[in-house]
KOLDOTI-171838 format. One line per field, with one value per residue: residue number from 0; residue in three letters; z, y, x of N, C-alpha, C in turn. Coordinates in steps of 0.1 Angstrom, whole numbers. Atoms other than C-alpha are relative to their C-alpha. Example, Ala and Ser with C-alpha at 12.3 -4.5 7.8 and 13.67 -1.06 7.14 Angstrom:
# residues 2
seq (0,1)
type (ALA,SER)
n_pz (0,0)
n_py (-12,-11)
n_px (9,-9)
ca_pz (78,71)
ca_py (-45,-11)
ca_px (123,137)
c_pz (0,8)
c_py (12,11)
c_px (9,-8)
This chain:
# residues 384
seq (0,1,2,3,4,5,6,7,8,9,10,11,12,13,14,15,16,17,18,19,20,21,22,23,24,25,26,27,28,29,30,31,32,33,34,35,36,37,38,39,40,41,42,43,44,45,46,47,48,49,50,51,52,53,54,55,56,57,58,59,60,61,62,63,64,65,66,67,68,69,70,71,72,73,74,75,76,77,78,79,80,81,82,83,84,85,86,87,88,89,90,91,92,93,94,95,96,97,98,99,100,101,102,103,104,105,106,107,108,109,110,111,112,113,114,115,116,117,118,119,120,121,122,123,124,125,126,127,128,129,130,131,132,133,134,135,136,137,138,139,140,141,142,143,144,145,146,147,148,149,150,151,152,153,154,155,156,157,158,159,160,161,162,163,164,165,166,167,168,169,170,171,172,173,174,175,176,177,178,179,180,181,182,183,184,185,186,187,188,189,190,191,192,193,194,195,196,197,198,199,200,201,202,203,204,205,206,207,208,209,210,211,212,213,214,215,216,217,218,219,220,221,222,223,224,225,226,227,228,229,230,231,232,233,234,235,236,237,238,239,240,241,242,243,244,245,246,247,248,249,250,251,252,253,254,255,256,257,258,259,260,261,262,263,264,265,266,267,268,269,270,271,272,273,274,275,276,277,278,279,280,281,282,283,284,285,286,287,288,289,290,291,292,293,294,295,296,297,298,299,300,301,302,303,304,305,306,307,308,309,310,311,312,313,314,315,316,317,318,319,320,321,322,323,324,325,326,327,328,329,330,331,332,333,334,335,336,337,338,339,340,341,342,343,344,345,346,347,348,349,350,351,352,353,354,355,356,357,358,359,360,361,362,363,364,365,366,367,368,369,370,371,372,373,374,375,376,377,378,379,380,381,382,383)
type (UNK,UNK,UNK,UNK,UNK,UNK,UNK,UNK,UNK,UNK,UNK,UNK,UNK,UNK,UNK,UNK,UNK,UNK,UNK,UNK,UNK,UNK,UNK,UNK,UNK,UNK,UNK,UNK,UNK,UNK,UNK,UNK,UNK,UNK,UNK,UNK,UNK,UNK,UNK,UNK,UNK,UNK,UNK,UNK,UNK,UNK,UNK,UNK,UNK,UNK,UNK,UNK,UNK,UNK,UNK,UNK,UNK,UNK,UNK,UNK,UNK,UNK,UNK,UNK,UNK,UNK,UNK,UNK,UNK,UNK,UNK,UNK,UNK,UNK,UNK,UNK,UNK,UNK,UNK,UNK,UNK,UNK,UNK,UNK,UNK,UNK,UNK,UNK,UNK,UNK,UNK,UNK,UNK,UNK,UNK,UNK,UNK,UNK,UNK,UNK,UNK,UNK,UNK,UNK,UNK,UNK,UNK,UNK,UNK,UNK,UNK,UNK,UNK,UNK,UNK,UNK,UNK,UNK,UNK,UNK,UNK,UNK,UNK,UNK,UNK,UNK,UNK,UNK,UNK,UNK,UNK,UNK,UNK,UNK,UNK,UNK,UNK,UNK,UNK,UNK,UNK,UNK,UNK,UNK,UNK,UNK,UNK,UNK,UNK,UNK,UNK,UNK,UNK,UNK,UNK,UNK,UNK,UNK,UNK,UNK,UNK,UNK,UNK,UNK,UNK,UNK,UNK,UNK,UNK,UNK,UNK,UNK,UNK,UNK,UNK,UNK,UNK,UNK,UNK,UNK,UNK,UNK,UNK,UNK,UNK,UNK,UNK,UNK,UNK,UNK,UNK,UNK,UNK,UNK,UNK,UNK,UNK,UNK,UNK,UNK,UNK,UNK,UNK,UNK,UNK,UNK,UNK,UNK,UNK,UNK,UNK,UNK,UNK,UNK,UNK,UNK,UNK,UNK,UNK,UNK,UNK,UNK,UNK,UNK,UNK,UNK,UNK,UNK,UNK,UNK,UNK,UNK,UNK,UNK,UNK,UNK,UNK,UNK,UNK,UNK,UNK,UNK,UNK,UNK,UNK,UNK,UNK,UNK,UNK,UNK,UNK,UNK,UNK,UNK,UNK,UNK,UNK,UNK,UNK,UNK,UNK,UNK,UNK,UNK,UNK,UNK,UNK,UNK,UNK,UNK,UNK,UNK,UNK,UNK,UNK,UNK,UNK,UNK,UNK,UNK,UNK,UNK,UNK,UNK,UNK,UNK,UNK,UNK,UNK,UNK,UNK,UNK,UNK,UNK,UNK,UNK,UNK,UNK,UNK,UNK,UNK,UNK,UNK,UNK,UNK,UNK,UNK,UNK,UNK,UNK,UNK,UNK,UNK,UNK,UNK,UNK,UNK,UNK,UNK,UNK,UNK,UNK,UNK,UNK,UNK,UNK,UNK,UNK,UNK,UNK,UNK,UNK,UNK,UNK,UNK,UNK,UNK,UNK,UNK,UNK,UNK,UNK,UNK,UNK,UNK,UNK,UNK,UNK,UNK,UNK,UNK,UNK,UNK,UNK,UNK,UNK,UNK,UNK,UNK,UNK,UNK,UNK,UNK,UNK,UNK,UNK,UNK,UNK,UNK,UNK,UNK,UNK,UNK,UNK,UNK,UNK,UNK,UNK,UNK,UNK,UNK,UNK,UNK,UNK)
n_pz (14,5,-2,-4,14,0,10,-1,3,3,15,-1,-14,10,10,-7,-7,12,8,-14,1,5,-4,-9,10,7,-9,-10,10,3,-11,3,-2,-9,8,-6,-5,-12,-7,7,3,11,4,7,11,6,10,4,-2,10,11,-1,-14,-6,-9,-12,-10,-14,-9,-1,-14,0,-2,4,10,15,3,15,5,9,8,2,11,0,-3,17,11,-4,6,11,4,-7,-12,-1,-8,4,15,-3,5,13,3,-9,-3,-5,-15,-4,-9,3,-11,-4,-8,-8,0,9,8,14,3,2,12,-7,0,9,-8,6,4,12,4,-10,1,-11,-4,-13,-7,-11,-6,-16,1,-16,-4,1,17,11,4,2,7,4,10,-2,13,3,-12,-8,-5,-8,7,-8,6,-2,10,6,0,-6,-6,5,-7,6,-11,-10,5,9,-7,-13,4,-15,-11,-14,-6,-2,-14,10,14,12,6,6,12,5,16,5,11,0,10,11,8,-8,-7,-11,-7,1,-17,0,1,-7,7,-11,11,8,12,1,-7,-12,-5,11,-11,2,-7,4,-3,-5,11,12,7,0,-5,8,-6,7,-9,-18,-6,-11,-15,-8,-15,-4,4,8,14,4,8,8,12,5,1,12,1,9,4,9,5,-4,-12,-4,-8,-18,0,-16,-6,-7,-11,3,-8,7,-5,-3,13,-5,-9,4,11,-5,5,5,15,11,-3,15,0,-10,4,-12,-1,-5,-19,-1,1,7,3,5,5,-2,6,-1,10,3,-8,3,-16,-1,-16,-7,-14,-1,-4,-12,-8,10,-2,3,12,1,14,7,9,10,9,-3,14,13,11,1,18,10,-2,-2,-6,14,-9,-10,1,-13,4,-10,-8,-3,8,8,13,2,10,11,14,7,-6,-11,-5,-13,-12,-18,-7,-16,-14,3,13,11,11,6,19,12,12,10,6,17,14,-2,4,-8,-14,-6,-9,-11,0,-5,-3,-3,-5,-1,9,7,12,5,12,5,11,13,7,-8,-8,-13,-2,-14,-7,-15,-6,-7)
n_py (0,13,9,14,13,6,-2,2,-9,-7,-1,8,-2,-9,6,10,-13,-5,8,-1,-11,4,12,-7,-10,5,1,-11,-1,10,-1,-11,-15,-12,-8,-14,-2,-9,5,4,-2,-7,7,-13,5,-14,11,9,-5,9,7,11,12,-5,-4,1,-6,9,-4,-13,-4,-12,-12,-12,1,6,12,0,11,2,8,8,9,13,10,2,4,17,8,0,12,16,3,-2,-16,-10,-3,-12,-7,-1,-9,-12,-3,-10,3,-9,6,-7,-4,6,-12,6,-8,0,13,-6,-1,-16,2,7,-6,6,3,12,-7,10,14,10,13,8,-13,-7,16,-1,-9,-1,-14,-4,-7,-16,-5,12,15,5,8,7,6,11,3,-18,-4,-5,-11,0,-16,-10,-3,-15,-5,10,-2,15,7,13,3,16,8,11,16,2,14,-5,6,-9,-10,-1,-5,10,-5,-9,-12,4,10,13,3,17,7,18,0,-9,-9,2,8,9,9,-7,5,-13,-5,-14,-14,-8,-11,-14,-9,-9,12,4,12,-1,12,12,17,20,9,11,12,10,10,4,-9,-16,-7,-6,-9,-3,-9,-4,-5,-8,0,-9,0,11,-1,13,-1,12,3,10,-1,19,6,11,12,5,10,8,-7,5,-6,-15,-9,-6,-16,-1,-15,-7,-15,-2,-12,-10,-5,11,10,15,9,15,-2,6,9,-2,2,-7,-13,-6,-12,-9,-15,-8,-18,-14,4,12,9,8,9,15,8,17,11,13,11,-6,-11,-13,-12,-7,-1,-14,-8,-19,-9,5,-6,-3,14,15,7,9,13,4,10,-9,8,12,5,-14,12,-11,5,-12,-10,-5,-19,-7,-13,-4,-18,-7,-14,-11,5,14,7,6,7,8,4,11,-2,1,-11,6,-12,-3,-14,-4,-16,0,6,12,7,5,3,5,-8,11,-8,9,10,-7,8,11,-2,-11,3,-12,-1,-4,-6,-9,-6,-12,-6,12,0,9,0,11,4,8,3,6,-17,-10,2,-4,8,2,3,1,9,11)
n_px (3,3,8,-6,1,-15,-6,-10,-9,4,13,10,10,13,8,11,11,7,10,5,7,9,7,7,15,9,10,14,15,6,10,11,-3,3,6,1,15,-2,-11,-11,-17,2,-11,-9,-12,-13,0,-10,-13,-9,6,-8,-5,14,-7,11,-4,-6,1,1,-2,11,-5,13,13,-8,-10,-12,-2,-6,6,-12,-1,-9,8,5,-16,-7,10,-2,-15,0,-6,-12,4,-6,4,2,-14,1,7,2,15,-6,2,12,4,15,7,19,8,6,12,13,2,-2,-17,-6,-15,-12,-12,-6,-11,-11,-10,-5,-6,0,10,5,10,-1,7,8,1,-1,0,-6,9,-2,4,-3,2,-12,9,-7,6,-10,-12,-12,3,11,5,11,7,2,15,0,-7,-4,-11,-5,-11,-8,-11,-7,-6,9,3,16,12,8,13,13,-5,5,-7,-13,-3,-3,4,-5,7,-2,6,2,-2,6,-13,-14,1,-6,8,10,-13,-9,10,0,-8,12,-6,7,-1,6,13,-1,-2,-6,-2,-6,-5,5,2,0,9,-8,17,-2,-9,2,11,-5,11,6,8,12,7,-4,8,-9,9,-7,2,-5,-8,1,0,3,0,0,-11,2,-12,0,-9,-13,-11,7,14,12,4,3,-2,6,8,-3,0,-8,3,-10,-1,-7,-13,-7,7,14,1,4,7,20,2,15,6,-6,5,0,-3,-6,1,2,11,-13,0,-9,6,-9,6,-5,8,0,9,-4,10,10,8,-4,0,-12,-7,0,-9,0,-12,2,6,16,14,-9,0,13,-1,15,3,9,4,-5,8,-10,-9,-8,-6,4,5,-18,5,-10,0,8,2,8,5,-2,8,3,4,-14,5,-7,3,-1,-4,17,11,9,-7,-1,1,-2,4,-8,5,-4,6,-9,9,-8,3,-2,1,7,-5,7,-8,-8,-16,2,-5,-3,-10,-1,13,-1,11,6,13,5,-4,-11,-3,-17,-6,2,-12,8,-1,-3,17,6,15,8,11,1,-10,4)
ca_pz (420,422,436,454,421,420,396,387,378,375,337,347,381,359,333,355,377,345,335,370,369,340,348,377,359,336,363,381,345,344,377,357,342,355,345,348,371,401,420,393,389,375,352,340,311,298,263,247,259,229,195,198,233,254,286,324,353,382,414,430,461,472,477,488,466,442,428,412,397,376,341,324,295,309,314,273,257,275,268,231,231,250,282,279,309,292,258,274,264,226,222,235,249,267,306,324,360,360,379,396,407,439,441,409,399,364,351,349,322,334,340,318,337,309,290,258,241,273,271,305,320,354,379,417,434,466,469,500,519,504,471,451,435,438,414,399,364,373,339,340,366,394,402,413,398,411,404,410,382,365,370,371,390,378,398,379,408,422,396,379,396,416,422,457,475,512,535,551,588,584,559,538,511,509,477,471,442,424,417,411,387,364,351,364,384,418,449,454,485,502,498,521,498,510,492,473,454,467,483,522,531,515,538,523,520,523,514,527,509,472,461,456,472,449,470,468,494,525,550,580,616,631,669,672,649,625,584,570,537,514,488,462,470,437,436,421,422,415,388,402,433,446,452,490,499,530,548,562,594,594,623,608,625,628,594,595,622,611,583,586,567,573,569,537,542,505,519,548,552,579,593,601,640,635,633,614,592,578,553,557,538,552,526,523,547,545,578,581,615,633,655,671,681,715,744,722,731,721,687,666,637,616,596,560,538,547,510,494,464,472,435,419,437,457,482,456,484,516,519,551,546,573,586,602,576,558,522,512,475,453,418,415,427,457,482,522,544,582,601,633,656,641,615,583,549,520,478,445,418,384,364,327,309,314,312,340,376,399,419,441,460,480,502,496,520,511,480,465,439,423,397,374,347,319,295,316,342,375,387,414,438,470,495,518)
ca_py (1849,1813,1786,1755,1733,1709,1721,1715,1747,1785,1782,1749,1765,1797,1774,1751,1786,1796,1766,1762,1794,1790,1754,1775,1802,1776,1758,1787,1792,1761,1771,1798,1830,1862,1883,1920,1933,1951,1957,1945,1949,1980,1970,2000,1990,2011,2009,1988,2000,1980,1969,1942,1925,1922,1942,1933,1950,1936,1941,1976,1996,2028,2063,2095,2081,2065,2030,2025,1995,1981,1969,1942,1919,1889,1865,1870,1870,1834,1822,1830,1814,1782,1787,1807,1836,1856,1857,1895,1906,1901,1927,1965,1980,2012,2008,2023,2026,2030,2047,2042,2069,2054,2078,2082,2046,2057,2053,2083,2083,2060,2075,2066,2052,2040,2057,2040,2008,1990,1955,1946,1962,1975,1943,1961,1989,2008,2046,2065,2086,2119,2114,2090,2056,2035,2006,1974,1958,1928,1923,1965,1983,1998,2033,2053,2083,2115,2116,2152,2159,2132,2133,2096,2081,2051,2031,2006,2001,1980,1951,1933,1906,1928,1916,1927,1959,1967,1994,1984,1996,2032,2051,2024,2002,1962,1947,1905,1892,1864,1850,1863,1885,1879,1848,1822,1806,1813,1817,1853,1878,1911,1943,1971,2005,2043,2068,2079,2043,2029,1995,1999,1964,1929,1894,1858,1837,1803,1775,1741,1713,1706,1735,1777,1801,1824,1852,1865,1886,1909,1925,1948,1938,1966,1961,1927,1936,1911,1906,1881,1868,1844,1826,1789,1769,1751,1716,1715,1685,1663,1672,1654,1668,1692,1724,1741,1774,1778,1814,1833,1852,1872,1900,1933,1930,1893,1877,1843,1833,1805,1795,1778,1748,1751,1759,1778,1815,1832,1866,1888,1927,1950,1984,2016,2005,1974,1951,1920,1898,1861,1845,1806,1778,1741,1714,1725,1754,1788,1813,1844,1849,1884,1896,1933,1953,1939,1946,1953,1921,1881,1865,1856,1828,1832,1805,1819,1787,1756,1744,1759,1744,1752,1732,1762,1791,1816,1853,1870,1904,1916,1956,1974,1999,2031,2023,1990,1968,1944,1927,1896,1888,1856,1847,1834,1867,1851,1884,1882,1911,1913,1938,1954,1938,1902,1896,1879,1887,1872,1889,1871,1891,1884,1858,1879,1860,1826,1836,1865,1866,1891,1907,1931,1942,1974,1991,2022,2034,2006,1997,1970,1975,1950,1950,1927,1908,1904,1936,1964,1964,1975,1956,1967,1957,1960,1953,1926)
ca_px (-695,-704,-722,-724,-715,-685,-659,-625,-611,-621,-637,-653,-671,-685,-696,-716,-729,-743,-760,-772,-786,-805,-819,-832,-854,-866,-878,-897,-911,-927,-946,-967,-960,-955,-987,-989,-1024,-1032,-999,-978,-937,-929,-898,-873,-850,-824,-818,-791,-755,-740,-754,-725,-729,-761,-749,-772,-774,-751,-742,-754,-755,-781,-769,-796,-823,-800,-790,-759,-753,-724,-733,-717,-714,-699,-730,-742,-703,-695,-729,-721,-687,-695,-686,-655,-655,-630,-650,-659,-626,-634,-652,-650,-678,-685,-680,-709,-720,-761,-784,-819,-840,-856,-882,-896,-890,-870,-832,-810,-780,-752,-722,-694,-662,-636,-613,-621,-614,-622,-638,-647,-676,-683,-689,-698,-701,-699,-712,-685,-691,-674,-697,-680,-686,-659,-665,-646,-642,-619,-606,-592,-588,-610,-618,-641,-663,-675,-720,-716,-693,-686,-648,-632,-604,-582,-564,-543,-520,-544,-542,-569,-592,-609,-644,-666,-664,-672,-667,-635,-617,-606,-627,-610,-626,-623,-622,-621,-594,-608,-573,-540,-552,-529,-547,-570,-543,-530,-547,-568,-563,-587,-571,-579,-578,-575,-604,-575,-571,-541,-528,-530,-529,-528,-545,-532,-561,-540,-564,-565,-543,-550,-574,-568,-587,-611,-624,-658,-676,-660,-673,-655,-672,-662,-674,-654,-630,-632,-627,-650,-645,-665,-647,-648,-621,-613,-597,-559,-549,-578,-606,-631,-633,-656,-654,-658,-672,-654,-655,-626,-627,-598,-579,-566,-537,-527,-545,-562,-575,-598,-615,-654,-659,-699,-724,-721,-717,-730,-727,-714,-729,-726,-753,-730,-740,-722,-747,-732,-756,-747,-763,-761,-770,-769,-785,-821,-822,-813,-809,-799,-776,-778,-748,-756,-729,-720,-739,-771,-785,-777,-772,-803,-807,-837,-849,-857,-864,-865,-871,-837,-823,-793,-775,-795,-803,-773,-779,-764,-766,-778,-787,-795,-817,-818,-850,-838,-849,-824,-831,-815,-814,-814,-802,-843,-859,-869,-859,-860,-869,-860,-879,-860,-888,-878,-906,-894,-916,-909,-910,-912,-900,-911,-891,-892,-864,-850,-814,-827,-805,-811,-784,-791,-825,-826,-856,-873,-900,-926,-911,-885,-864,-833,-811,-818,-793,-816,-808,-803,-832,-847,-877,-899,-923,-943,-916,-928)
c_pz (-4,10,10,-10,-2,-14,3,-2,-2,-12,6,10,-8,-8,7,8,-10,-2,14,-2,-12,0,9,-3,-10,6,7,-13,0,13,-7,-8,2,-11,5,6,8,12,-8,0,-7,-4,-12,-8,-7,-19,-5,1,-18,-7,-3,12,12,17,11,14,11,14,4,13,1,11,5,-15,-12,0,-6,2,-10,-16,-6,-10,-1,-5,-17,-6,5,-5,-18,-6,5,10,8,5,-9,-11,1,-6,-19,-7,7,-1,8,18,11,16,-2,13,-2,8,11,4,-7,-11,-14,2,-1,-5,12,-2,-3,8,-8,-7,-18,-6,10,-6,9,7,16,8,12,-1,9,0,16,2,-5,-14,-12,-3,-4,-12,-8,-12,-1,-9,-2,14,8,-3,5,-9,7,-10,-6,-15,-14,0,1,4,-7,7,-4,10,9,-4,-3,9,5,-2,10,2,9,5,11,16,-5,-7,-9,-8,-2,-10,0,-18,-4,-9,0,-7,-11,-12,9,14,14,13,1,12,4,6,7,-10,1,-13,-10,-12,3,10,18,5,-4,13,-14,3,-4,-1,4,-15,-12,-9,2,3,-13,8,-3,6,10,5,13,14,14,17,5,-8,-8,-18,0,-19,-6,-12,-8,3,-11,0,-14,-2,-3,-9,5,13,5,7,13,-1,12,3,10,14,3,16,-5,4,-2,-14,9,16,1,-10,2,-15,-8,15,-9,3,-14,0,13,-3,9,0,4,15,5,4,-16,-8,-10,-8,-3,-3,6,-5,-3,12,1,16,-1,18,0,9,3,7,20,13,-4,-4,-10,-16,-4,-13,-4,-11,-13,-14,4,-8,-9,-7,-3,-13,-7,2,11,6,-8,10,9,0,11,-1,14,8,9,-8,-8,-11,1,-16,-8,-9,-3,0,12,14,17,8,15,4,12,10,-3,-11,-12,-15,-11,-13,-6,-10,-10,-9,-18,-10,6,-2,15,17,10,9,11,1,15,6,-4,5,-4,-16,-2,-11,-5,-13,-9,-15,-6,-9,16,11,13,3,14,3,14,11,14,16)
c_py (-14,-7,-11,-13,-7,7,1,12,13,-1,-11,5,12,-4,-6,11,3,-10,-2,8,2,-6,6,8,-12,-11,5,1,-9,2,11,10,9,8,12,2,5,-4,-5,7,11,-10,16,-5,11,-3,-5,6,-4,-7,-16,-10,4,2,-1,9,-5,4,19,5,13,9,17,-4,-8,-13,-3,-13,-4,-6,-9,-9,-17,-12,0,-7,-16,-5,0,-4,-11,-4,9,13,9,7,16,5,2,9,13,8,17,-5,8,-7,6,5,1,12,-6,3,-2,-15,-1,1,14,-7,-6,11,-11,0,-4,10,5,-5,-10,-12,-7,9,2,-12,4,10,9,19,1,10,17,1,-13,-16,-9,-15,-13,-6,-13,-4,11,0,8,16,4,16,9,2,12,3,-9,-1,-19,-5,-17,-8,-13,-6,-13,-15,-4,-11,5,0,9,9,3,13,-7,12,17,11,-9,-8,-12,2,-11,3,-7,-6,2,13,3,-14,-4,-11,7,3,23,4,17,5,11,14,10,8,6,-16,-6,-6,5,-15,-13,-15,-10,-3,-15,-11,-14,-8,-5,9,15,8,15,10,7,14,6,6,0,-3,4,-1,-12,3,-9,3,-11,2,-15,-3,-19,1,-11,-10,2,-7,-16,7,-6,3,13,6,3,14,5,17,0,9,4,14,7,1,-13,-8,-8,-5,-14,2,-14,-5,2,5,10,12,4,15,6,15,4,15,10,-4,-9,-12,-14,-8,-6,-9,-13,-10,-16,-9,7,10,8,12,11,5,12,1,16,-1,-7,8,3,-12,-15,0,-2,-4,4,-11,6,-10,-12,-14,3,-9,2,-7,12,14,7,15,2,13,-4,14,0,10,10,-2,-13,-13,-7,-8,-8,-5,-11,-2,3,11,-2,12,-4,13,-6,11,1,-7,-19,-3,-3,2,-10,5,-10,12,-8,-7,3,-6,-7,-3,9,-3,11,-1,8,11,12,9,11,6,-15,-8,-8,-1,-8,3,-16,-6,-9,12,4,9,0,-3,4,-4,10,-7,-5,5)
c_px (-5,-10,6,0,14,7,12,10,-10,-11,-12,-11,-6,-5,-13,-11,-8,-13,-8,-13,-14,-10,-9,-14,-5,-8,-9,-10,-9,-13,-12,8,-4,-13,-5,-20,2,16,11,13,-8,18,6,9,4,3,14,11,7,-10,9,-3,-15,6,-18,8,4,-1,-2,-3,-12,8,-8,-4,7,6,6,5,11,-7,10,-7,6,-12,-2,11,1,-10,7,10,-1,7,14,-2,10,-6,-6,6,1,-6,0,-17,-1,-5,-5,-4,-16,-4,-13,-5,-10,-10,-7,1,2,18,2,13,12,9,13,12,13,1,-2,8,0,-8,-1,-12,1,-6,-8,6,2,1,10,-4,2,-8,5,-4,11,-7,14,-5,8,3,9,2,-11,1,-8,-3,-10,-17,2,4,4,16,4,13,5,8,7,8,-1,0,-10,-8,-8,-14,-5,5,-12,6,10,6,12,-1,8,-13,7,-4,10,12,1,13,8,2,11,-7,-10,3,-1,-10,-7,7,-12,13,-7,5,-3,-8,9,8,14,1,0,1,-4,-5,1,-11,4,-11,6,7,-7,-12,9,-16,-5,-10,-11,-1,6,-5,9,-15,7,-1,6,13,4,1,-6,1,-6,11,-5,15,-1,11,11,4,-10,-11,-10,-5,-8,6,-5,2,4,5,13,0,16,6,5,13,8,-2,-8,0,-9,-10,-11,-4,-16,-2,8,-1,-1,-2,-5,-6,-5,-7,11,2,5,-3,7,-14,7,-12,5,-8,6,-7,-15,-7,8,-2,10,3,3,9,-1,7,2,-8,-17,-9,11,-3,-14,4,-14,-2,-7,-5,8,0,9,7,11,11,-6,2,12,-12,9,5,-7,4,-9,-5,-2,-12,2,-4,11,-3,12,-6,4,1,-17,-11,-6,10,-7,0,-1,-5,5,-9,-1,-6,5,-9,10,-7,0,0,2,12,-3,8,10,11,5,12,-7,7,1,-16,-1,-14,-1,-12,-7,5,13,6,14,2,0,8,-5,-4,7,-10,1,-10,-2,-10,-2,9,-17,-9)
């Protein structure tokens, strides 16, 4: 959920990601703007969930033909309070997961996941494999909802913080909590969860002396047997100290077994085959590291920018698509393709409003499409 930006505490590290993030798009603006013409973005906007709170599209995942995306109100409400992540909560809203027609390049009615009177919205995602959309709003609780029918599950049991989800060892689902989930305090922890929503097993992420661990990203690497976890480690006991971004690699059986200083890992995501990819930033160079399934040949590193600003810009995701093909997405729109025989392209999606992030970019056929968290928006391109 964050960045490489020093900060002394929870509020202070999403205030500064924020402003980060901004500074960022208003420097891409400055390079030109985006102008529609042959080949242009298409750009799908949904209309206004909430006349109260300007709700974007977050993290999201692809399902047969379908991208479902959380939506969410957090980035507007804070901006509008001055900094203050909770300012979400001030306001109820309705909590909606969307959806992207990957074919005909066109929204289809979100599907409504909240009870009402909620006021947190839907953060990430994760279609399984019996149909359902499991989904988290880390201020309520998670669930998961049935496309087919619309039917929704609740799992309060679970507790609140809950941010990422992965598939997990099992037929379970990981899911990252930023926290104690009780407040802002405390250190988080990844939770493994059976399809029918309840606790199967909790990992400590103990952090190094004078900071609390804030878990982000996980990811099951099934053919070694491995948990990895991103996470910010935030300084407790001095303010002035930066934060560290230090990754977990974890055993299902034993917990920690060590935790990796550098480089930065800003997100872990595994193929059904059990291909592992690593996205890694060290000062101004960005690589993403390939582990296939053992036996299926050696390690590779690709070099994907060797020009990365990394004070601004963040892999927000990486998406494997069934063809072999793997996207890696950036707050700036700046999206990475791997093709199975090594080649590396590279996208630029368009930069429409200087507040804009995008969070997650997904293939189809020749085709690129991301969620985009500026309104409620779906931007495609020619993938690479």
């Amino acid at each position: 959920m964050s960045a490489a930006l020093g900060c002394a505490s929870w509020r202070q590290c999403i205030q500064k990601l924020q402003c980060a993030a901004l500074a960022l798009t208003l420097a891409a603006c400055a390079g030109g703007p985006w102008r529609p013409g042959d080949g242009a973005p298409r750009v799908a906007t949904a209309p206004a969930p909430s006349s109260a709170e300007r709700y974007c599209a977050w993290y999201g995942a692809a399902s047969e033909g379908v991208l479902y995306f959380g939506q969410a109100a957090f980035w507007s409400a804070m901006r509008g309070a001055g900094g203050d992540p909770q300012a979400d909560l001030a306001q109820p809203g309705p909590q909606l997961v969307g959806r992207f027609d990957l074919a005909r390049e066109a929204l289809l009615p979100p599907l409504q996941v909240g009870r009402g009177g909620e006021r947190s919205g839907v953060w990430d995602v994760l279609p399984a494999p019996d149909g359902r959309v499991f989904f988290t709003t880390f201020f309520e609780s998670a669930g998961a909802v049935d496309p087919r029918t619309g039917a929704v599950e609740h799992f309060p049991g679970l507790g609140r913080g809950l941010n990422e989800l992965a598939p997990g060892p099992d037929a379970s689902v990981l899911v990252t909590r930023y926290g104690s989930g009780r407040d802002a305090t405390g250190d988080g922890e990844l939770v493994a969860v059976s399809p029918e929503g309840e606790a199967l097993r909790r990992w400590p992420l103990p952090p190094p002396a004078g900071f609390r661990t804030a878990p982000k990203t996980p990811a099951w690497d099934a053919p070694r047997g491995a948990l990895w976890v991103t996470t910010d480690l935030l300084p407790t006991d001095d303010p002035s100290a930066p934060d560290r971004h230090d990754a977990y690699l974890l055993d299902p059986d034993d917990g920690l077994q060590r935790r990796i200083a550098g480089p930065e890992l800003h997100f872990a995501a595994s193929r059904a085959d059990g291909t592992l990819y690593l996205a890694e930033a060290a000062g101004a160079e960005l690589h993403l590291r390939v582990k296939p399934p053992p036996g299926a040949g050696a390690e590779r590193r690709y070099r994907l920018d060797g020009a990365f600003p990394a004070e601004l810009d963040f892999v927000q995701d990486i998406q494997p698509a069934a063809d072999g093909r793997v996207a890696l997405t950036r707050w700036s729109g700046a999206v990475h393709v791997l093709h199975p025989d090594g080649r590396v392209g590279r996208a630029q999606l368009p930069r429409l409003d200087p507040e804009g992030l995008y969070y997650t970019g997904v293939l189809h056929g020749e085709r690129l499409c991301a969620t985009y968290c500026a309104d409620v928006s779906v931007v495609c391109i020619d993938a690479p």
